[in-house]
N, C-alpha and C positions, 0 to 999 in steps of 0.2 A: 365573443365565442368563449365557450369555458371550454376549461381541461378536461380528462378525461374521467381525472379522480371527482372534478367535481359534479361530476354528471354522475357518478356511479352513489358518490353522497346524498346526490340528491332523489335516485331512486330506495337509497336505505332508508331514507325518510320516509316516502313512500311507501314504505313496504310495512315501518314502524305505525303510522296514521292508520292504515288498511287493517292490522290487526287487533290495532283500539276500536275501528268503527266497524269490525266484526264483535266485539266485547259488547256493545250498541244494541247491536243488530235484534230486532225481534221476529219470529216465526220465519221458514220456509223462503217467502220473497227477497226478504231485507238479507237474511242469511247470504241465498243465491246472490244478489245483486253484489254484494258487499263481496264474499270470495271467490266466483269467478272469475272478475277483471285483477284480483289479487293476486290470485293463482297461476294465473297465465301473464301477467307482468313477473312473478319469480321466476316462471320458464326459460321468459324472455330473455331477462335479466341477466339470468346462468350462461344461457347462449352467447349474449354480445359480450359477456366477460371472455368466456372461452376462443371466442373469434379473435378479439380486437385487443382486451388486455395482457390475459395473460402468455400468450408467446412472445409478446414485449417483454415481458417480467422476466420471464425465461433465460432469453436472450442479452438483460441489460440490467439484471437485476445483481444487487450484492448475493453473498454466499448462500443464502439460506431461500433465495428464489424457489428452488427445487420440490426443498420442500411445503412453502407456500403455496406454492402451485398444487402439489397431491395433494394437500389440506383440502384447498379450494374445489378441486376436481371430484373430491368425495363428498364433502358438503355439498356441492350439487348435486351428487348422485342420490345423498340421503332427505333433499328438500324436494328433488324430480320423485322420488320413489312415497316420498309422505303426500303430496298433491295426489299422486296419482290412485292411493290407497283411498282419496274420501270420496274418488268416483266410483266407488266398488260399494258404497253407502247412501242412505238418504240422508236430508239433508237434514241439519238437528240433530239424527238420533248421537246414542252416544256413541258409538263406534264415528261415524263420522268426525265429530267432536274427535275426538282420541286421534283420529289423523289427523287433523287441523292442529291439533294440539303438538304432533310430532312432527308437524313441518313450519311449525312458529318455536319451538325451540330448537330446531337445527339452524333456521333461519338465524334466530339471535345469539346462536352462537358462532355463525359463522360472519355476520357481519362485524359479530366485536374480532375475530381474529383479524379479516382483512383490512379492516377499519385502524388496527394496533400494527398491525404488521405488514402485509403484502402493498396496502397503497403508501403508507409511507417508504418503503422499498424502492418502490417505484417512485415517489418522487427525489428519493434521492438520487436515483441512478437517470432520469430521464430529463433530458432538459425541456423545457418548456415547449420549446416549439413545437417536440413531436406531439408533447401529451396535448396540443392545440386543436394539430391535428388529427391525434385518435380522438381526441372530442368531436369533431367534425366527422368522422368515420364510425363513433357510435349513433350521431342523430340522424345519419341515413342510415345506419342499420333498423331501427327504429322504422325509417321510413319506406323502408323497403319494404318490411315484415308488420302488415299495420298486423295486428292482433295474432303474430304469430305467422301471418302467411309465410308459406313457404321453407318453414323450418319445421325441421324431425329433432322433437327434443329427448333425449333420451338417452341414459348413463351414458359413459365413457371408463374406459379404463385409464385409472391414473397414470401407469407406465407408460403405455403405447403411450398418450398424448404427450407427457414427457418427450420423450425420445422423437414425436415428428415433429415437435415445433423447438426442440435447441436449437 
């Protein structure tokens, strides 16, 4: 069973591949195929963080937790918010493009934050066992929610989440 960090590594991956094999992609179909399942894996993604990682981090993280956290909690606001902009678009045009384009670099910049900062935080602060089992706790979240069921994804404010999960 893997940790928790490396599950969350291994969806960065994932999300890096998806956005080369949108660069790929030719006309309408290949488009849709290729950003759909991309798109709603970051949804996902933002969610099982905000469930499962980060009020651990919160809770058991060095100093600067805090602010890791609203980093994080606005970066997903601002990757929920660019997804959500290229369904206001067809698909191709360029305005579409332009939102894809603003939710692959919020994306890549928010995975080199957490990637440099908040999971190393976390492994320093979390001994292995738990993060074993927040591994185990994000592959049934996963499996709970196959494509999303049953989750409302949609901003958060960074404070209030702050302040209910210390």
């Amino acid at each position: 069973m893997d940790d928790i960090t490396h599950l969350i590594l291994a969806d960065h991956h994932a999300f890096r591949l998806g956005f080369a094999r949108l660069d790929d992609a030719r006309g309408a179909d290949e488009l849709r195929a290729v950003w759909e399942p991309l798109a709603l894996h970051l949804e996902v993604h933002a969610e099982a963080e905000e469930r499962i990682l980060y009020p651990h981090l919160l809770r058991r993280g060095g100093d600067e937790a805090d602010e890791e956290t609203d980093d994080a909690i606005r970066d997903h606001n601002k990757i929920r918010d660019a997804v959500a902009a290229t369904r206001d678009h067809e698909i191709g045009t360029d305005d579409w493009w332009a939102a894809v384009w603003s939710a692959r670099r919020e994306n890549s910049e928010h995975l080199a934050e957490e990637e440099d900062e908040a999971l190393p935080d976390f492994r320093r602060h979390v001994d292995r066992t738990l993060r074993l089992d927040l591994g185990r706790q994000w592959l049934r979240f996963y499996g709970d929610h196959p494509q999303g069921a049953g989750l409302t994804m949609r901003d958060k404010d960074p404070a209030a989440y702050i302040a209910a999960h210390r």
